[in-house]
N, C-alpha and C positions, 0 to 999 in steps of 0.2 A: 823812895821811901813813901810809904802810902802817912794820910790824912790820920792822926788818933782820934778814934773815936771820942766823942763828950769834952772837945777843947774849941775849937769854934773861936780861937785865939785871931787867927786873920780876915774873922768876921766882925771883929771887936777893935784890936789895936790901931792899924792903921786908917789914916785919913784915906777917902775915897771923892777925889774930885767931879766924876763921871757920875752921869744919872744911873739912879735904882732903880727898877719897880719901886714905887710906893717911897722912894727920898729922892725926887728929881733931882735936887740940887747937889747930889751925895751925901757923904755922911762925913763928920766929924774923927777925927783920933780919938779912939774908946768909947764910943758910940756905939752900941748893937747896932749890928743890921738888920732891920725890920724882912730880911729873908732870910733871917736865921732861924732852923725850926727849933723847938723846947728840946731837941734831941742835938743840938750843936751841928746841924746836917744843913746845907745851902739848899733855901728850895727851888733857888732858880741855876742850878749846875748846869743844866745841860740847856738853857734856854739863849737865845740868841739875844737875850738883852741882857746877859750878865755883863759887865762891865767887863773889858781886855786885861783887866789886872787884876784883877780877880784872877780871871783864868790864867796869870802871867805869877803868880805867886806860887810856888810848890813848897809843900814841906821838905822840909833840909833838918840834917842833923844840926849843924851850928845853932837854926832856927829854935826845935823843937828839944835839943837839949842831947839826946838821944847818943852823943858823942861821950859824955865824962857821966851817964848814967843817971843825969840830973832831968830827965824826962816827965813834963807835967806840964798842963795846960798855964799852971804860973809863970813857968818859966819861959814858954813861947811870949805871953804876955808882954812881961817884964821885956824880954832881947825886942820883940817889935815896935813896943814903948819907945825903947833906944834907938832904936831907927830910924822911928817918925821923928825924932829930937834931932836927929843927927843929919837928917835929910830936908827940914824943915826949913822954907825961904826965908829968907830975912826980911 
């Protein structure tokens, strides 16, 4: 399953412990990524400082909805929302 264009959902939802470019310390859950460009596009994709989970994240139907034709950048949101809650230490 390729990326939808103008969702930028796994650039936003999830917590990211690992340095950025430009957020050393990572980013927050629901936080933009300050390498998200204005077109929901990663500017650092193919760069060898992308964080491993970034690059370890793929869009998935469950993820992006794409299965029960509920397909929209809300809805990635929302399911990764769930996830960070779900997956979150105590």
């Amino acid at each position: 399953m390729e990326c939808r264009a103008s969702c930028g959902a796994c650039c936003i939802a999830p917590s990211i412990s690992s340095a950025i470019p430009g957020m050393p310390d990572g980013k927050p859950a629901g936080v933009r990524c300050v390498q998200l460009a204005e077109d929901f596009r990663c500017m650092i994709f193919n760069d060898p400082r992308r964080p491993l989970v970034c690059g370890g994240l793929k869009a998935r139907t469950e993820m992006c909805g794409a299965e029960k034709g509920l397909a929209g950048r809300e809805f990635a949101l929302a399911y990764l929302d769930r996830l960070e809650l779900a997956t979150r230490p105590d």
